[in-house]
LUMLUMDREN-2810 file (N, C-alpha, C; in Angstrom, 1 decimal):
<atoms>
<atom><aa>X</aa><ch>A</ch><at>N</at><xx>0.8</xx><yy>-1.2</yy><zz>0.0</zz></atom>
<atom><aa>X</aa><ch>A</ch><at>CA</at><xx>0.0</xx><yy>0.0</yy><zz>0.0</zz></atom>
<atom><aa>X</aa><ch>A</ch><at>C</at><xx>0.9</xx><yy>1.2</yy><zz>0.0</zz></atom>
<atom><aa>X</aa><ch>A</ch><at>N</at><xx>0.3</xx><yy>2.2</yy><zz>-0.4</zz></atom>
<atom><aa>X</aa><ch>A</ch><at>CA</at><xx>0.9</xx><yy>3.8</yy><zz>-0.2</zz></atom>
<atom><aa>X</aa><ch>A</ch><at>C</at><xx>-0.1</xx><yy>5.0</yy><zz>-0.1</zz></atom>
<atom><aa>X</aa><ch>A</ch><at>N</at><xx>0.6</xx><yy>5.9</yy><zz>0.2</zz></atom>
<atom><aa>X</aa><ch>A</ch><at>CA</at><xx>0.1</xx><yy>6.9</yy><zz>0.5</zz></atom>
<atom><aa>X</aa><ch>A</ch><at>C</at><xx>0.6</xx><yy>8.7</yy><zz>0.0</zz></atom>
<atom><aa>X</aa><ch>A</ch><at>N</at><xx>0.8</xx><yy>9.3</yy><zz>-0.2</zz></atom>
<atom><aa>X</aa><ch>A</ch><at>CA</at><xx>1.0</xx><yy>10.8</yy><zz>0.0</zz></atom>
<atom><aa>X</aa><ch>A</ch><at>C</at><xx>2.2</xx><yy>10.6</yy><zz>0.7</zz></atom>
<atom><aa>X</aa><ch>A</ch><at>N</at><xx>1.7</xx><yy>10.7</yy><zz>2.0</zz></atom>
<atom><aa>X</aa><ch>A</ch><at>CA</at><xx>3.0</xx><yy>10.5</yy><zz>2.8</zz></atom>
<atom><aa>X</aa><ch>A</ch><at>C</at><xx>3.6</xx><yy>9.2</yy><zz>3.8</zz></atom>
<atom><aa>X</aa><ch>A</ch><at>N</at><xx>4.7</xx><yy>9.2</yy><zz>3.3</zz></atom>
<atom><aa>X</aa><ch>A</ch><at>CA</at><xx>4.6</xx><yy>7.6</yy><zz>4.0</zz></atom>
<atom><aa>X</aa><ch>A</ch><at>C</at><xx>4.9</xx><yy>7.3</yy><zz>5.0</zz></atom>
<atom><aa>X</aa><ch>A</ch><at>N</at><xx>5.6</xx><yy>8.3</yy><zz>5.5</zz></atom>
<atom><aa>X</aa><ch>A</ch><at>CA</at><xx>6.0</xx><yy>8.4</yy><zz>7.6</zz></atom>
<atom><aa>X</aa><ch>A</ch><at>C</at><xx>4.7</xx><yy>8.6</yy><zz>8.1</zz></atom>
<atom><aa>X</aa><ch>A</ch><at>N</at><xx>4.1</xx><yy>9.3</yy><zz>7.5</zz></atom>
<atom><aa>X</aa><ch>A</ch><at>CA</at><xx>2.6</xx><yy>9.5</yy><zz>8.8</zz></atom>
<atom><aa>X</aa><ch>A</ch><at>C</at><xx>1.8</xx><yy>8.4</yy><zz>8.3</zz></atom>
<atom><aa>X</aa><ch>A</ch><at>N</at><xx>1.9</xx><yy>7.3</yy><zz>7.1</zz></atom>
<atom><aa>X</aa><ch>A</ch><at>CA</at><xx>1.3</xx><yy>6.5</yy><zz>6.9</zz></atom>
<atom><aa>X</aa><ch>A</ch><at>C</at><xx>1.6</xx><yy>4.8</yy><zz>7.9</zz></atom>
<atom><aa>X</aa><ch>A</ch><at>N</at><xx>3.0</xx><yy>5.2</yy><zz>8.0</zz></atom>
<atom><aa>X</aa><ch>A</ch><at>CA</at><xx>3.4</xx><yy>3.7</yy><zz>8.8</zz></atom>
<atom><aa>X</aa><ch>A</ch><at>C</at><xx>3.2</xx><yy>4.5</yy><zz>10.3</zz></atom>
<atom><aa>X</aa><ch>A</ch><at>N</at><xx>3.5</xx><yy>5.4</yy><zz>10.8</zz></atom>
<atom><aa>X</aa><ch>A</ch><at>CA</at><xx>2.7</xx><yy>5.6</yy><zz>11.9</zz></atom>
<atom><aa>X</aa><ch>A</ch><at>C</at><xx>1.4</xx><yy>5.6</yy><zz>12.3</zz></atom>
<atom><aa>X</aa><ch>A</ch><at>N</at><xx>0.5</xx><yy>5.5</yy><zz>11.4</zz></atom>
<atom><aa>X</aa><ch>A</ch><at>CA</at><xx>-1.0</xx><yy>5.5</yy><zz>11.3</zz></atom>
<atom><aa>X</aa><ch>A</ch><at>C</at><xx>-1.1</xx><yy>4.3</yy><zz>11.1</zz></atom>
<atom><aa>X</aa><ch>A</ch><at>N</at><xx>-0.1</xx><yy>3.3</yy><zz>10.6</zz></atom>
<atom><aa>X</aa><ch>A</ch><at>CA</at><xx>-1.1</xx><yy>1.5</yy><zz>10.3</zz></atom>
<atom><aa>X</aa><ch>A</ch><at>C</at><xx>-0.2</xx><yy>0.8</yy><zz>11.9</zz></atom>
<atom><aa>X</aa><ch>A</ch><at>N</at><xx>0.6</xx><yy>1.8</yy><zz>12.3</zz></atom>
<atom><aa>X</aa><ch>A</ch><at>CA</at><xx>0.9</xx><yy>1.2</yy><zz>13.8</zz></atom>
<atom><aa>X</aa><ch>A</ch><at>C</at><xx>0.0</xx><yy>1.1</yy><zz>14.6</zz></atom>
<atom><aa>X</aa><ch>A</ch><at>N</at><xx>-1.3</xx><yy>2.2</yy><zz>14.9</zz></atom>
<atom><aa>X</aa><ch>A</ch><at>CA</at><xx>-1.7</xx><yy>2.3</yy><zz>15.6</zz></atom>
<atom><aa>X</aa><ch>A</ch><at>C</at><xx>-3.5</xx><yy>1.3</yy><zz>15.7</zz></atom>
<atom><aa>X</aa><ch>A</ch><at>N</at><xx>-2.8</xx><yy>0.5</yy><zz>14.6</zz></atom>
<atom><aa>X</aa><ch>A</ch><at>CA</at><xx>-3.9</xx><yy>-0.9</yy><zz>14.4</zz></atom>
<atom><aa>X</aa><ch>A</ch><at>C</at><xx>-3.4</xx><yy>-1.7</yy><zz>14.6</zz></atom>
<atom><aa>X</aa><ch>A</ch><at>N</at><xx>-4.5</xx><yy>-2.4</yy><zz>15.6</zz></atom>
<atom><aa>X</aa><ch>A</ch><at>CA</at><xx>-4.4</xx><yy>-3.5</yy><zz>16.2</zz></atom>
<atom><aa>X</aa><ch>A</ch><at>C</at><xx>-4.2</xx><yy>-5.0</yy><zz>15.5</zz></atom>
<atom><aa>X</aa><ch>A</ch><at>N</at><xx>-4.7</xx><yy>-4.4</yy><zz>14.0</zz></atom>
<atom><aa>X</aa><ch>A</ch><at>CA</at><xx>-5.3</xx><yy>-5.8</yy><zz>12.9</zz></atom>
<atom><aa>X</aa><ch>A</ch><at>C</at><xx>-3.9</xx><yy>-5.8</yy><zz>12.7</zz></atom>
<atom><aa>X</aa><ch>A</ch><at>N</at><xx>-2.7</xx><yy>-4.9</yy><zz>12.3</zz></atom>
<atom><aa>X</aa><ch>A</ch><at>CA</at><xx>-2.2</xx><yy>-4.7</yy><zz>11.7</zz></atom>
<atom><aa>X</aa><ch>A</ch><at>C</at><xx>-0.8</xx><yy>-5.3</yy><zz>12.5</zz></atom>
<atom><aa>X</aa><ch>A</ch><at>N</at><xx>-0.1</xx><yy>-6.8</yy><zz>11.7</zz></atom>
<atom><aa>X</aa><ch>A</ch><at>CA</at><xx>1.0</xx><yy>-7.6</yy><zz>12.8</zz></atom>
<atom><aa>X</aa><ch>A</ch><at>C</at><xx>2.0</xx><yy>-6.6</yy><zz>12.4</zz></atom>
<atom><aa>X</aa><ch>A</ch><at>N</at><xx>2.5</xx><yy>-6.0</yy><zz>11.4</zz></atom>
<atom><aa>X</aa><ch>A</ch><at>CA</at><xx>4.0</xx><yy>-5.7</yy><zz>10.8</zz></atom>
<atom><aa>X</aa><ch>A</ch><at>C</at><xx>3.8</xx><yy>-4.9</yy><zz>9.8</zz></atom>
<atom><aa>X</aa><ch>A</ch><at>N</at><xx>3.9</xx><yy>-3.9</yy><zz>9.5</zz></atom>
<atom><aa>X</aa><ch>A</ch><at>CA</at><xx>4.4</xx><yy>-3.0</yy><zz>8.2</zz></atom>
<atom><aa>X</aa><ch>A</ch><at>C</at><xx>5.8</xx><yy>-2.5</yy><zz>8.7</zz></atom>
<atom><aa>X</aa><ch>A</ch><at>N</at><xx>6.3</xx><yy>-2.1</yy><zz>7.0</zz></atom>
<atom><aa>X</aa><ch>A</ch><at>CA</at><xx>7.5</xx><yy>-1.2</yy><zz>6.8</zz></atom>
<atom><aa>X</aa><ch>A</ch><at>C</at><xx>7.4</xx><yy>-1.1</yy><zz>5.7</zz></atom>
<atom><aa>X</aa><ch>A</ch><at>N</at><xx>8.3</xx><yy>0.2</yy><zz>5.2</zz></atom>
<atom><aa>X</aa><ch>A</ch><at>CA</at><xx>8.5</xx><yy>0.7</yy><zz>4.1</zz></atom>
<atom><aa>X</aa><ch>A</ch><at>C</at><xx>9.2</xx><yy>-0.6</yy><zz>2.9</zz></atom>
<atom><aa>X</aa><ch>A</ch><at>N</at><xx>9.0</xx><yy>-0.7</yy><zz>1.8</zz></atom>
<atom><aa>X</aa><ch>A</ch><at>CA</at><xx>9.1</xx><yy>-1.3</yy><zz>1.2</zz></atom>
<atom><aa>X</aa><ch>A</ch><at>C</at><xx>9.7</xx><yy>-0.4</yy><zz>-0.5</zz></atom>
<atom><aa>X</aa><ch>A</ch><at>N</at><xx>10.4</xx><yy>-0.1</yy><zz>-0.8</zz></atom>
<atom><aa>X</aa><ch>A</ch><at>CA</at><xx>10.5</xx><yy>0.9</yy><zz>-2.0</zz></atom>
<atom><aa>X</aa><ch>A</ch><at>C</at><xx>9.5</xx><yy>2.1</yy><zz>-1.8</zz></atom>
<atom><aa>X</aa><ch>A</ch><at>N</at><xx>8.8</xx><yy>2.4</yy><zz>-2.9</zz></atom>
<atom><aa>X</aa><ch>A</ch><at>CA</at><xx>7.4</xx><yy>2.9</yy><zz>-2.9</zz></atom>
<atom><aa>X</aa><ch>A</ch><at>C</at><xx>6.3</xx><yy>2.7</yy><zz>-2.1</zz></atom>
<atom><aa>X</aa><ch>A</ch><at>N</at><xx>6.5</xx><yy>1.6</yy><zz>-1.6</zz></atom>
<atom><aa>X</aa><ch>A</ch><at>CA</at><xx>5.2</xx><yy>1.3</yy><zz>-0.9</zz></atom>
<atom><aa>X</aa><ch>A</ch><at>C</at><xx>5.4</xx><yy>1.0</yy><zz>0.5</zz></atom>
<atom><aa>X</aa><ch>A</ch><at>N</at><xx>4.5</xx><yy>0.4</yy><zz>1.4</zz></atom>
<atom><aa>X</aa><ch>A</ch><at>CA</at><xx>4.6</xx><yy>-0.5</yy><zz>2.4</zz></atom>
<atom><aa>X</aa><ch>A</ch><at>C</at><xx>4.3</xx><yy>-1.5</yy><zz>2.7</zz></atom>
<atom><aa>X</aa><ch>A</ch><at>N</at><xx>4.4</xx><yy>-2.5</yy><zz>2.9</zz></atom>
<atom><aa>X</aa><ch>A</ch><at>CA</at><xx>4.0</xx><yy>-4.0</yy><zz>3.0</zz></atom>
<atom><aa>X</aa><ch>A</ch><at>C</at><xx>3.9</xx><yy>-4.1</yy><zz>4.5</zz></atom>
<atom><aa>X</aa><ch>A</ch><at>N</at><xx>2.4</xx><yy>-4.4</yy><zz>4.4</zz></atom>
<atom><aa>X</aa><ch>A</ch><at>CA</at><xx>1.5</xx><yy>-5.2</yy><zz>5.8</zz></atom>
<atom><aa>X</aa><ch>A</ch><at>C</at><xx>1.2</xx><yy>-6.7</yy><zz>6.1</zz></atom>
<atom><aa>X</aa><ch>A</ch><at>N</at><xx>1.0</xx><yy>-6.9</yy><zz>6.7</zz></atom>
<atom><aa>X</aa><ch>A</ch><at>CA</at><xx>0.6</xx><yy>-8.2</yy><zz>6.8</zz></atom>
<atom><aa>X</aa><ch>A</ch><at>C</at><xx>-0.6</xx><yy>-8.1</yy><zz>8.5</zz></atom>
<atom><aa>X</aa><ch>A</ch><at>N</at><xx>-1.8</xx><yy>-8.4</yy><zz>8.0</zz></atom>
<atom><aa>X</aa><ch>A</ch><at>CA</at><xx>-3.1</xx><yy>-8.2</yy><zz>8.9</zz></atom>
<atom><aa>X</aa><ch>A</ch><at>C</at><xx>-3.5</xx><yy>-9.5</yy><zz>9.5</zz></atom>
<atom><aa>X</aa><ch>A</ch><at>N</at><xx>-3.8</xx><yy>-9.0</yy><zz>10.7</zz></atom>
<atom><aa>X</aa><ch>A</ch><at>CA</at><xx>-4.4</xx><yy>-10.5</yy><zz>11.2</zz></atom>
<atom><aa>X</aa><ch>A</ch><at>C</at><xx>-6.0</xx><yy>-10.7</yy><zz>10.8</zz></atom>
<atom><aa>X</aa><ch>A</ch><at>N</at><xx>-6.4</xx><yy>-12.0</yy><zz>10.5</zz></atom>
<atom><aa>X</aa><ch>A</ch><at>CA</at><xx>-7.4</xx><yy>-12.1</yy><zz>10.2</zz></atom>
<atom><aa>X</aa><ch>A</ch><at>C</at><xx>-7.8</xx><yy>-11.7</yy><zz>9.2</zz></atom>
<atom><aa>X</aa><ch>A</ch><at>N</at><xx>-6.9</xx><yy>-11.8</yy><zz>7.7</zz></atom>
<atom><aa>X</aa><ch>A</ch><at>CA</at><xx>-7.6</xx><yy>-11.3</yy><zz>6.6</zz></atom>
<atom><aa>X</aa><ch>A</ch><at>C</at><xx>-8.7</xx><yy>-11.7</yy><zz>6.3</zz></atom>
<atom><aa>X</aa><ch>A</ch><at>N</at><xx>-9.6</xx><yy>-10.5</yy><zz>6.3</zz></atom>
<atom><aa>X</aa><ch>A</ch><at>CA</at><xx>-10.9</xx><yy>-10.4</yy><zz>6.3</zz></atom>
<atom><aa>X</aa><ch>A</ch><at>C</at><xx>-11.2</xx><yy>-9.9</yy><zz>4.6</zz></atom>
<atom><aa>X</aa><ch>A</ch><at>N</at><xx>-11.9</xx><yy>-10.4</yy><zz>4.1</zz></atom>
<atom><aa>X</aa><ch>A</ch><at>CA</at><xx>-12.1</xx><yy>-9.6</yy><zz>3.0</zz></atom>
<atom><aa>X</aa><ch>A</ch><at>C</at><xx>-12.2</xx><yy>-7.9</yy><zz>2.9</zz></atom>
<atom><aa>X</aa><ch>A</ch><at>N</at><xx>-12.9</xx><yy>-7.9</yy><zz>3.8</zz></atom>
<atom><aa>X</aa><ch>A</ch><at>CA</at><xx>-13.8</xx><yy>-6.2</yy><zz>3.7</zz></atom>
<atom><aa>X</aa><ch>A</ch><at>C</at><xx>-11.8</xx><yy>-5.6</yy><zz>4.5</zz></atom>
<atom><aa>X</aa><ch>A</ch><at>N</at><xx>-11.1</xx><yy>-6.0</yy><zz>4.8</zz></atom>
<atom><aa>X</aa><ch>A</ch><at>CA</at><xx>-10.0</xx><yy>-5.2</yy><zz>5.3</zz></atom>
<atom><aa>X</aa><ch>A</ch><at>C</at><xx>-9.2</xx><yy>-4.3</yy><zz>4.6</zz></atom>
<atom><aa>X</aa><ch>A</ch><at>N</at><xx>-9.0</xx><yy>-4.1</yy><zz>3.1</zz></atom>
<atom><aa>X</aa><ch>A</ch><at>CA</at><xx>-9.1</xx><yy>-2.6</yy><zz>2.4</zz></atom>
<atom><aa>X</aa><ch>A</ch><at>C</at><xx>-9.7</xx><yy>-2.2</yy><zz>2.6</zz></atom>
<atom><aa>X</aa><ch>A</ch><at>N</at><xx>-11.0</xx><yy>-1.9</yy><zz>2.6</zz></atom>
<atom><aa>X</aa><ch>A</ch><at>CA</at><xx>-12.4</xx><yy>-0.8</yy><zz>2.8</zz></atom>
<atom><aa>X</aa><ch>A</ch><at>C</at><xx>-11.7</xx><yy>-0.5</yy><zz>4.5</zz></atom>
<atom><aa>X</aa><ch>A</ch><at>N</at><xx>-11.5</xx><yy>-1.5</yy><zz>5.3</zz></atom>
<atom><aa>X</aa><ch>A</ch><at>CA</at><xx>-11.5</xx><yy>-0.8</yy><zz>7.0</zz></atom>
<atom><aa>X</aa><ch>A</ch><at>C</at><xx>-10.2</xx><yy>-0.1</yy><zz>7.2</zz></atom>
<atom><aa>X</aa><ch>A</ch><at>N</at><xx>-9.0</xx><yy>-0.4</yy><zz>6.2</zz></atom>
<atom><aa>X</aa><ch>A</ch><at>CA</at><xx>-7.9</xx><yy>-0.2</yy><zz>5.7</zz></atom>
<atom><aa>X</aa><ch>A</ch><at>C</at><xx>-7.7</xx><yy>1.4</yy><zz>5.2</zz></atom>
<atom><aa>X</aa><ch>A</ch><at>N</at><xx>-8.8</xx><yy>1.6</yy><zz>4.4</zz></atom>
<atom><aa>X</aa><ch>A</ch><at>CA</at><xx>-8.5</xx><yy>3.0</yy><zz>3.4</zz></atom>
<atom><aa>X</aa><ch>A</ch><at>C</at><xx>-9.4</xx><yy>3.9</yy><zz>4.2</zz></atom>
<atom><aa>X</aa><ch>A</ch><at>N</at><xx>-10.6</xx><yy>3.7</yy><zz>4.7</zz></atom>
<atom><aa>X</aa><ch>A</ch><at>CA</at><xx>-11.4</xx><yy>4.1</yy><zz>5.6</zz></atom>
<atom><aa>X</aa><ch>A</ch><at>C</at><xx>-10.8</xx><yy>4.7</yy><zz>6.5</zz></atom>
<atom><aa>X</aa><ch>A</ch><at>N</at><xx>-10.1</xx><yy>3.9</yy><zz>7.2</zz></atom>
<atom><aa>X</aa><ch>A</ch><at>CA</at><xx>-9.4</xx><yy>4.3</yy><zz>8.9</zz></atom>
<atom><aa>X</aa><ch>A</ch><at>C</at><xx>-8.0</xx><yy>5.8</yy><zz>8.3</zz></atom>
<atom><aa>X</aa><ch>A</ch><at>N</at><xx>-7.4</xx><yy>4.9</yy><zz>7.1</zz></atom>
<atom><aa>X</aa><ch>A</ch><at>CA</at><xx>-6.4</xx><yy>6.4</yy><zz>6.5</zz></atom>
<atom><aa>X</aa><ch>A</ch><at>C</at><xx>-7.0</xx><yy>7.6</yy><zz>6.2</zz></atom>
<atom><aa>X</aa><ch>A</ch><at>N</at><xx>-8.0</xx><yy>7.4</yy><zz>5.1</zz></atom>
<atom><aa>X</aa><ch>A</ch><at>CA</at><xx>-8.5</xx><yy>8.6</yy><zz>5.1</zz></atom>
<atom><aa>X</aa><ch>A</ch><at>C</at><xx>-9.3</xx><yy>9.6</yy><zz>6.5</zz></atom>
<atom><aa>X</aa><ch>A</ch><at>N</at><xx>-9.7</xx><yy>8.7</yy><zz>7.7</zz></atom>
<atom><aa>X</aa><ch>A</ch><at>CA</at><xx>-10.2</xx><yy>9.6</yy><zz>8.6</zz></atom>
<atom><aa>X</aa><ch>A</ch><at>C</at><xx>-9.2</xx><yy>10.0</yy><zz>9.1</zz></atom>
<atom><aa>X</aa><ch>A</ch><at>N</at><xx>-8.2</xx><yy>9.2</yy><zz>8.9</zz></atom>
<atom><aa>X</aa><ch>A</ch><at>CA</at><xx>-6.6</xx><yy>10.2</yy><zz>9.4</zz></atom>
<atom><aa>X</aa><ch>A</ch><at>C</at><xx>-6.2</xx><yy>11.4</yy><zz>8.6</zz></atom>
<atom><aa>X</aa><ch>A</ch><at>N</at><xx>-6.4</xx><yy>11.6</yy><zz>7.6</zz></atom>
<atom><aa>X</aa><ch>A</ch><at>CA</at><xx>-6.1</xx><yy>12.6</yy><zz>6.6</zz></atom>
<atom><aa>X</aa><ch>A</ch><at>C</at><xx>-5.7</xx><yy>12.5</yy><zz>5.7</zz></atom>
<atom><aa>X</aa><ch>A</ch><at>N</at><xx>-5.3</xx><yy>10.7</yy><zz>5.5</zz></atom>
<atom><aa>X</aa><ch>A</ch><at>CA</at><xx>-4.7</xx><yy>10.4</yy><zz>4.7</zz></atom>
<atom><aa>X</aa><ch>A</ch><at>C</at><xx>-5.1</xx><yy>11.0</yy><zz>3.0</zz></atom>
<atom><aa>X</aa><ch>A</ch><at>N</at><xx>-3.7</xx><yy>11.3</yy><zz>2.0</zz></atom>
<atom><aa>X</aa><ch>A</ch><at>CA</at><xx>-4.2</xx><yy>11.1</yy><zz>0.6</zz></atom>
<atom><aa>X</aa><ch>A</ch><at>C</at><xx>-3.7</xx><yy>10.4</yy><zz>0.1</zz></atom>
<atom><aa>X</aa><ch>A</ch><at>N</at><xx>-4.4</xx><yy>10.3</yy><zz>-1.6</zz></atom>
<atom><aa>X</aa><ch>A</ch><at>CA</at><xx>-3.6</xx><yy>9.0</yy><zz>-2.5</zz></atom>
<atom><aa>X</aa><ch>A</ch><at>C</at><xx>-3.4</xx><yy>7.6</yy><zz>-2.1</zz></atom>
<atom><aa>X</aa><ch>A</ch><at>N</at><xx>-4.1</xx><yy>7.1</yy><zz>-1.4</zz></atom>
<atom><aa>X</aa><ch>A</ch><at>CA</at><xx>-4.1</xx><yy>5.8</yy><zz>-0.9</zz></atom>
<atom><aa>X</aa><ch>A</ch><at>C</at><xx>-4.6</xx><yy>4.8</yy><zz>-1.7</zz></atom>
<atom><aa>X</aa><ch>A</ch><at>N</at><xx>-3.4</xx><yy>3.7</yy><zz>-1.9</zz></atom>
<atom><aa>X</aa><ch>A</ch><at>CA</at><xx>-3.2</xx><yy>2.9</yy><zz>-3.0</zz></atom>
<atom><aa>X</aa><ch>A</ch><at>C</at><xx>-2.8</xx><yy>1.6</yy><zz>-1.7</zz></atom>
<atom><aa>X</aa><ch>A</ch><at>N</at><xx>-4.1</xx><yy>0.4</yy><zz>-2.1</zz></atom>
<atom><aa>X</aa><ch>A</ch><at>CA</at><xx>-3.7</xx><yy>-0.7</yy><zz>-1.9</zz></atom>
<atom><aa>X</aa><ch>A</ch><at>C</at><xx>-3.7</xx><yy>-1.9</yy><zz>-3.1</zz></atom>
<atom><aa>X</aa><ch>A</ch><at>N</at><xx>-2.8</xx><yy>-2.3</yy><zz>-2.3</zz></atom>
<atom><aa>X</aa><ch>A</ch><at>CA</at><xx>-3.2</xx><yy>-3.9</yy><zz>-3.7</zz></atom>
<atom><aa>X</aa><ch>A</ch><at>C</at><xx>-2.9</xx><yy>-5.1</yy><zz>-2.6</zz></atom>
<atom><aa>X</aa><ch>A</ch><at>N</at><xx>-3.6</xx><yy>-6.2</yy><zz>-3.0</zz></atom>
<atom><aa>X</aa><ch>A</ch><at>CA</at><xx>-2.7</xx><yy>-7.3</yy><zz>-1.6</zz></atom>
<atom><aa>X</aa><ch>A</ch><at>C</at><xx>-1.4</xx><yy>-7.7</yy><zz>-2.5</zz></atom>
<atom><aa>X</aa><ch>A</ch><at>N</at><xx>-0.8</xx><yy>-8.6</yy><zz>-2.3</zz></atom>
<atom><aa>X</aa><ch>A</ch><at>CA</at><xx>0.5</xx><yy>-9.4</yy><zz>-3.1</zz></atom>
<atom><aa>X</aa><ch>A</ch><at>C</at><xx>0.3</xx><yy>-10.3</yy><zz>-2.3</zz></atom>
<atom><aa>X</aa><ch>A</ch><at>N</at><xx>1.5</xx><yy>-11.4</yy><zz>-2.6</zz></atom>
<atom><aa>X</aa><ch>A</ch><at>CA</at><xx>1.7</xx><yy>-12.7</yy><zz>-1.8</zz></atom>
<atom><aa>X</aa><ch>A</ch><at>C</at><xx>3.2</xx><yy>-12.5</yy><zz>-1.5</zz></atom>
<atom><aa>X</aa><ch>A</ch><at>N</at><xx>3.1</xx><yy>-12.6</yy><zz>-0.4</zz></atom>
<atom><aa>X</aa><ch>A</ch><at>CA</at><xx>4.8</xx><yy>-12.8</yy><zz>0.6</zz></atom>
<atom><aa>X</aa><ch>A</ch><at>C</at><xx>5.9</xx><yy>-13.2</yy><zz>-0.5</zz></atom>
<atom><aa>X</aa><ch>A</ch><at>N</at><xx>7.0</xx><yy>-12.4</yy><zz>-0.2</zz></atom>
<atom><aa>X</aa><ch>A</ch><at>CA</at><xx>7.7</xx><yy>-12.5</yy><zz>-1.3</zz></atom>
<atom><aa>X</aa><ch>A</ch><at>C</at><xx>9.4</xx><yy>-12.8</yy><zz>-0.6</zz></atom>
<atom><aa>X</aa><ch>A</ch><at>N</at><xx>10.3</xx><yy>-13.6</yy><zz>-0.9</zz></atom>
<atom><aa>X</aa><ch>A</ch><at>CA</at><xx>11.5</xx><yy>-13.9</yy><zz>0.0</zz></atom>
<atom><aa>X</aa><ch>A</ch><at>C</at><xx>11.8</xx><yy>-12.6</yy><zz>0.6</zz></atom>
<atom><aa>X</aa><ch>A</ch><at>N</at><xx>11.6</xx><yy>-11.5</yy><zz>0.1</zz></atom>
<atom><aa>X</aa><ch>A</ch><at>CA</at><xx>12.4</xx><yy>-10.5</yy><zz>0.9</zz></atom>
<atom><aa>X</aa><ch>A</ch><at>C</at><xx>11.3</xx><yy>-10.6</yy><zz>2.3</zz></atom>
<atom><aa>X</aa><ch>A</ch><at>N</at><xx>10.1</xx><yy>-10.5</yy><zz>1.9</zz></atom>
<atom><aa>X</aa><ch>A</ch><at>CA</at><xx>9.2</xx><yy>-10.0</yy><zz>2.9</zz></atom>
<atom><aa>X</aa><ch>A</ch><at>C</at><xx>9.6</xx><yy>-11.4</yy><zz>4.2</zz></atom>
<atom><aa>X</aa><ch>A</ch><at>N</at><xx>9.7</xx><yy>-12.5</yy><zz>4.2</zz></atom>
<atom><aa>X</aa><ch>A</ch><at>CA</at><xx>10.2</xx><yy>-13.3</yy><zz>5.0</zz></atom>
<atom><aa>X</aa><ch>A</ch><at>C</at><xx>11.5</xx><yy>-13.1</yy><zz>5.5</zz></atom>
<atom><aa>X</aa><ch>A</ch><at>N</at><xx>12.8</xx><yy>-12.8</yy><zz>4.6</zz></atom>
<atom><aa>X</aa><ch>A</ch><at>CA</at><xx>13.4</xx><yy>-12.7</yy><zz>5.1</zz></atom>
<atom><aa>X</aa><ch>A</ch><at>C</at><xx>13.3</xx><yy>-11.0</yy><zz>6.4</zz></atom>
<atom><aa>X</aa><ch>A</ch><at>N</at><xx>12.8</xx><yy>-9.9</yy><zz>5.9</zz></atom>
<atom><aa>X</aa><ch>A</ch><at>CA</at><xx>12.6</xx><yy>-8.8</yy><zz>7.2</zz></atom>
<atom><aa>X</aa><ch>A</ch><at>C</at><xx>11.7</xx><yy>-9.9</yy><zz>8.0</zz></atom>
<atom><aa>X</aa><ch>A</ch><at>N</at><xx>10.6</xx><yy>-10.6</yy><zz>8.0</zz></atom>
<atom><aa>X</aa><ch>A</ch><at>CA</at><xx>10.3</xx><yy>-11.4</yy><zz>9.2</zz></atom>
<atom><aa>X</aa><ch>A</ch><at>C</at><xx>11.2</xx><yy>-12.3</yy><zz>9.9</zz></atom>
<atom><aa>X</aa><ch>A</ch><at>N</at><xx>12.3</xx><yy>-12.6</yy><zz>9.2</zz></atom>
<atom><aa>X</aa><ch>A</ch><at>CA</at><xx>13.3</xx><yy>-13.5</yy><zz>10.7</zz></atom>
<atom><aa>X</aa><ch>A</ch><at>C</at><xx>13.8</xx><yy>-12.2</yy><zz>11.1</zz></atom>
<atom><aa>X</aa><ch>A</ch><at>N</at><xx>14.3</xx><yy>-11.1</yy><zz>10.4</zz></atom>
<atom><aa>X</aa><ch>A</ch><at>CA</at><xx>15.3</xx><yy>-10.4</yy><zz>11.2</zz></atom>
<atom><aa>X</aa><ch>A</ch><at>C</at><xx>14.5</xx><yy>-9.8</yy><zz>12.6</zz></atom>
<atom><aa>X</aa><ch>A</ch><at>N</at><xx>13.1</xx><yy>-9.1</yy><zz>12.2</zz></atom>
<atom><aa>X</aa><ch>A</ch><at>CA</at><xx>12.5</xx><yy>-9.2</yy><zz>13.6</zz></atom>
<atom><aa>X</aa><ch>A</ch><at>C</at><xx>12.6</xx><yy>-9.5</yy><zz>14.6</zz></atom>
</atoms>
């Protein structure tokens, strides 16, 4: 996912609880949510925009070696 701004955006997906792990990722951020729910971009883009968020761009992907490997260094 991304945003406008990306510091107040990984500060703002800290402060969810659904939310196990984000970090910056090139352009983007890569999350990983507990309990992917379907409707979780709508509660996703919802919760940024009442933050103030703009330009908010999700897509899911599937875990990719890097994204495992930042999960062992954790």
């Amino acid at each position: 996912m991304k945003a406008n701004d990306m510091s107040a955006l990984l500060k703002a997906l800290a402060q969810l609880p659904k939310i196990i792990s984000s970090y910056a990722f090139g352009e983007y951020a890569h999350i990983s949510v507990k309990n992917n729910k379907e409707n979780i971009e709508n509660e996703l883009k919802n919760f940024l925009q009442k933050s103030g968020m703009k330009g908010i761009e999700i897509k899911p992907i599937n875990a990719s070696v890097e994204d495992y490997f930042i999960k062992l260094l954790k």
